[in-house]
C-alpha positions in Angstrom: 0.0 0.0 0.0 1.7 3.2 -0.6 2.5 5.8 1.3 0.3 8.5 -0.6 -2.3 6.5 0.4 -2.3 6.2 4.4 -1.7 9.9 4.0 -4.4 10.8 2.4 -6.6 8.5 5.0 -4.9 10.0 7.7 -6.0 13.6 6.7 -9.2 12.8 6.2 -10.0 11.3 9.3 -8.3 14.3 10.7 -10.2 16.6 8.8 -13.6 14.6 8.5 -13.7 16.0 5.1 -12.6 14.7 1.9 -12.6 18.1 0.3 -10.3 19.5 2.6 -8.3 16.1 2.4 -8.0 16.5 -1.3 -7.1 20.5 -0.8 -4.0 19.1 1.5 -2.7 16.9 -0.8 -3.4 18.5 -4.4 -5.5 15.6 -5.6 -9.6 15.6 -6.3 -11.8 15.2 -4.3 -12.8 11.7 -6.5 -9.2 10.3 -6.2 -9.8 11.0 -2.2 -13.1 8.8 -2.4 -11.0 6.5 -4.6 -8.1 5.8 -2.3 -10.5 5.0 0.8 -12.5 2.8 -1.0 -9.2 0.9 -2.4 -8.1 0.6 1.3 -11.5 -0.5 2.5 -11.6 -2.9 -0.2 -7.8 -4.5 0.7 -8.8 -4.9 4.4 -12.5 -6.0 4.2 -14.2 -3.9 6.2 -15.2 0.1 6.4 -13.4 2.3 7.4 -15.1 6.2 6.8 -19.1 6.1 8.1 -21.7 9.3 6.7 -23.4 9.8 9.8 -26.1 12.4 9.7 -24.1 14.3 7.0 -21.1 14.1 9.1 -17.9 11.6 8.5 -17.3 9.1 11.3 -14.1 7.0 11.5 -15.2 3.5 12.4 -13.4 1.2 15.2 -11.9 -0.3 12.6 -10.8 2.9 10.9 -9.3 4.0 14.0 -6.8 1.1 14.4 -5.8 2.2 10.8 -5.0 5.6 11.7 -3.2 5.2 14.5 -0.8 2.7 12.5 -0.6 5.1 9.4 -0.2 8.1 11.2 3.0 6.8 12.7 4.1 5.3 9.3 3.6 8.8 7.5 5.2 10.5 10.2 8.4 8.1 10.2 8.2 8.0 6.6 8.3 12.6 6.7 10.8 12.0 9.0 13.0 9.8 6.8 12.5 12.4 4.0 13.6 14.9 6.0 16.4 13.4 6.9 17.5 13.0 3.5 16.8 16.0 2.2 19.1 17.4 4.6 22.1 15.2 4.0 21.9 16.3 0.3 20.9 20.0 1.4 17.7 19.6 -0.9 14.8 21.8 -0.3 11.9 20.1 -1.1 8.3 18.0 -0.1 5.5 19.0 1.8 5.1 21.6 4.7 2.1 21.6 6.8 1.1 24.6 8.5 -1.7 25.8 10.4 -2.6 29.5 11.3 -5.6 31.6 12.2 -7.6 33.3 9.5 -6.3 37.0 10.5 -2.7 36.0 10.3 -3.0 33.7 7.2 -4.8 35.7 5.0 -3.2 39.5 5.8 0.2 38.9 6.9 1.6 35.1 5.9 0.3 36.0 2.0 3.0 37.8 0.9 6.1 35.7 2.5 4.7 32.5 1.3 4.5 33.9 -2.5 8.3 34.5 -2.1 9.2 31.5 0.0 7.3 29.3 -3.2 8.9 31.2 -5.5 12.7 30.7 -3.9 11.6 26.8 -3.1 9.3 25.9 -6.6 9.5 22.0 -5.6 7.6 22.7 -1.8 4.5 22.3 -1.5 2.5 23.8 1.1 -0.6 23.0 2.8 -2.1 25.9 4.4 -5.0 25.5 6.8 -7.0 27.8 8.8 -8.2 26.8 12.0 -8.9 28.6 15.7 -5.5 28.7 18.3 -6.5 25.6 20.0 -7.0 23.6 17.8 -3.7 24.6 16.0 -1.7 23.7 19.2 -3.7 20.5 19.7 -2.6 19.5 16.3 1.2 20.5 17.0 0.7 18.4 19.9 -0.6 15.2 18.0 1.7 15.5 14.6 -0.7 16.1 12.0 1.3 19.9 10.9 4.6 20.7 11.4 4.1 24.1 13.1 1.4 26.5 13.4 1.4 30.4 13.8 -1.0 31.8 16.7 -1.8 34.8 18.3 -1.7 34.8 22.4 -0.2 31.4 22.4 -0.7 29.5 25.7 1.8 27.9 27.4 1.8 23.8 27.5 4.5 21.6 28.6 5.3 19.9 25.2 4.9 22.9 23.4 7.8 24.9 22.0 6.9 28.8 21.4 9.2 31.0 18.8 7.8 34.8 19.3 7.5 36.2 15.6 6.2 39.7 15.5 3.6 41.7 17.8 0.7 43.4 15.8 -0.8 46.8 17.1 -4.2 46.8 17.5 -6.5 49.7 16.7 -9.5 51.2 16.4 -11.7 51.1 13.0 -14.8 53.0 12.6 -17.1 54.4 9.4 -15.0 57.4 7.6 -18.5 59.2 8.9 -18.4 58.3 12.8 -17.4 61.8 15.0 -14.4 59.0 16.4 -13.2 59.4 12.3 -11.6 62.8 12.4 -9.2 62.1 15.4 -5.8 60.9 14.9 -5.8 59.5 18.3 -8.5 59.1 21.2 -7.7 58.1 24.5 -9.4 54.9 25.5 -12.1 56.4 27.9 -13.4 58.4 24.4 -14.6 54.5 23.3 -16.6 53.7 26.9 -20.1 53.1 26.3 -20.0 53.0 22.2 -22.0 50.3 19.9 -19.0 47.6 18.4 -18.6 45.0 16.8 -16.4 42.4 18.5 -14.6 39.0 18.2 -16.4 36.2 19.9 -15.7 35.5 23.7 -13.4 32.6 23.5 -11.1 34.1 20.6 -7.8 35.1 22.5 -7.9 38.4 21.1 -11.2 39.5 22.3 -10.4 38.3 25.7 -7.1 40.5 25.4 -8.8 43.0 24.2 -11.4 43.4 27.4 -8.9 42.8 29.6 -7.6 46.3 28.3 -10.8 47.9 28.6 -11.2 46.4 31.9 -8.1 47.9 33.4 -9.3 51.2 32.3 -12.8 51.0 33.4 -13.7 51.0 30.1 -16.6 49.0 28.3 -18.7 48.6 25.0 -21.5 48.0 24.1 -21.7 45.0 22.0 -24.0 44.8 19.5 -22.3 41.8 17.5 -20.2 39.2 18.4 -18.5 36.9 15.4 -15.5 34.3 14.9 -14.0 36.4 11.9 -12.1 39.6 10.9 -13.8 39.9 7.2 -17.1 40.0 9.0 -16.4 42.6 11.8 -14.5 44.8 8.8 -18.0 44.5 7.2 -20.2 45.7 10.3 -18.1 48.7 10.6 -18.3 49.0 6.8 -22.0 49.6 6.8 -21.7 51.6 10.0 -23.0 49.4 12.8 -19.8 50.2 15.2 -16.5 50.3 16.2 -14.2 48.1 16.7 -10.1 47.0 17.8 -8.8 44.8 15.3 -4.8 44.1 14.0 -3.8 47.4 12.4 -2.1 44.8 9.2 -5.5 43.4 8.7 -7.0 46.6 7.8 -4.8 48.1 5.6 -6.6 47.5 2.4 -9.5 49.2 3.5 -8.3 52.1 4.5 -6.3 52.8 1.4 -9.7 52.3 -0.5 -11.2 54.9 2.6 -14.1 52.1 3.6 -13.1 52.4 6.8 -10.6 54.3 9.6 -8.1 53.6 11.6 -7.6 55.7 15.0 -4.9 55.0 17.4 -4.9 54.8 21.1 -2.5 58.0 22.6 -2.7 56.6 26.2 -1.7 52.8 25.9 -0.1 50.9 22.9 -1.7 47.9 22.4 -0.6 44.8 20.7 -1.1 41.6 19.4 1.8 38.8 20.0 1.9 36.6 17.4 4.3 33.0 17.7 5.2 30.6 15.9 4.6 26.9 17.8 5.8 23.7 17.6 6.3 20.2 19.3 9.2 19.6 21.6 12.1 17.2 19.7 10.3 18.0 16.6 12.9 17.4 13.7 12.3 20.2 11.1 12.5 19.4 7.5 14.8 22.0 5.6 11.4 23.6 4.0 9.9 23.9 7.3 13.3 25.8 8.3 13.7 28.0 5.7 10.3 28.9 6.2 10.5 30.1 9.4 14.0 32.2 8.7 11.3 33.9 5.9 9.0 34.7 8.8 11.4 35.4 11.7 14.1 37.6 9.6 14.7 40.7 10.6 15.9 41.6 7.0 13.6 43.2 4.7 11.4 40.8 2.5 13.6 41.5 -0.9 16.8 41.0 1.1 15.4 37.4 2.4 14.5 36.4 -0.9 17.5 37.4 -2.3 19.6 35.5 0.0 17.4 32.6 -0.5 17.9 32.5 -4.0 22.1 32.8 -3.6 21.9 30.0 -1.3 
């Protein structure tokens, strides 16, 4: 049975989706269905259950996985390995972010890392902090990138950058004509807010908190593009990462105010396993995020090397 295979079996079950498996590993979603089938057939029994529209891995699909997710990992492992003995940059990187990070700030380093390193391929996903560091934790990516990343004994945590957060409202609002507010100017006004559990929003009250300071939330919601929308159409403020905004206040949909009486941030990290072995991709990918040289000079160098 190859290799390709148990992979692909592996990420599904992970996943329960065969969309997303095929997305991981640059296949359709009909070769996916193909490749289960052709491993349900050679052991006789099933392996993926639909259950109520959901996929369910079966007791018997669950001995599977456990064996083939150590076999892939050994079998990365060994690649690895290799490529580093013959200095090769190469294979598959498997990274997992959150969706402010990945879309508006790991877009434009991953264009140049591809372009230094054509013969990677990466597999990007997009998933909440906790679940990112419980899949560090377990094996199934090779390192994620989280903001507010909690501490766990297993868990290795490389600070990358720190993000300042701001305050967006309607070019319209009376907030829209000041450079910078202090924070008591916000108590008491309509926003729009990050859910509860995202680690942002908790950072963010804390803040307010220790300034006596509170909104009034009138929405509460698990992603930046909708927030940036609410404001958009004037339903109320709210403190987002400054990098995630940029495009729309260039276009003047929406404006950014600072804080003049306490600089807030957002720390951002990348995390990985403890005694995790990095491939040579996986390292050269984080130099391309953790440089402190400017994104021509990285890519430059890259291509020398």
């Amino acid at each position: 049975m190859h290799i390709e295979t148990l992979k692909v079996f592996c990420d599904v079950a992970e996943t329960r989706s065969f969309s997303t498996a095929a997305s991981q590993n640059f296949i359709t979603q009909s070769a996916v269905s193909q490749q289960i089938r052709a491993l349900e057939t050679k052991y006789g029994c099933k392996l993926i259950e639909r259950t109520r529209g959901a996929l369910r891995v079966t007791p018997a699909g669950e001995i599977v996985y456990q064996a083939s997710k150590e076999i892939v990992q050994r079998y990365l492992e060994m690649e690895g390995g290799l490529q580093s003995l013959n200095h090769r940059v190469g294979g598959t990187l498997r990274i997992a972010t959150v969706y402010s990070v990945g879309l508006y700030e790991l877009s434009s380093p991953l264009r140049r890392f591809l372009r230094a390193y054509p013969q990677v391929k990466v597999q990007l996903a997009y998933s909440r902090s906790s679940e990112i560091q419980e899949d560090v934790l377990r094996g199934a990516i090779d390192f994620g990138i989280v903001a507010y990343p909690a501490r766990r004994p297993q868990l290795v945590i490389m600070p990358f950058r720190e993000d300042r957060l701001v305050l967006i409202c309607h070019p319209q609002h009376p907030l829209a004509s000041y450079k910078q507010i202090s924070m008591q100017r916000i108590h008491g006004e309509a926003a729009i807010g990050f859910e509860r559990d995202i680690a942002t929003r908790r950072a963010i009250d804390r803040a307010l908190r220790a300034r006596g300071v509170a909104l009034r939330y009138v929405s509460e919601v698990d992603n930046i593009d909708t927030i940036k929308r609410f404001v958009e159409v004037g339903q109320g403020v709210a403190i987002v990462p400054e990098p995630a905004v940029q495009s729309e206040v260039k276009s003047e949909t929406l404006t950014v105010v600072q804080f003049s009486d306490e600089q807030l941030s957002r720390p951002l990290a990348i995390i990985h396993r403890k005694g995790k072995q990095f491939s040579p991709a996986a390292e050269r990918f984080i130099e391309f995020l953790t440089s402190k040289k400017s994104p021509d000079e990285a890519e430059a160098n890259t291509k020398a090397d």
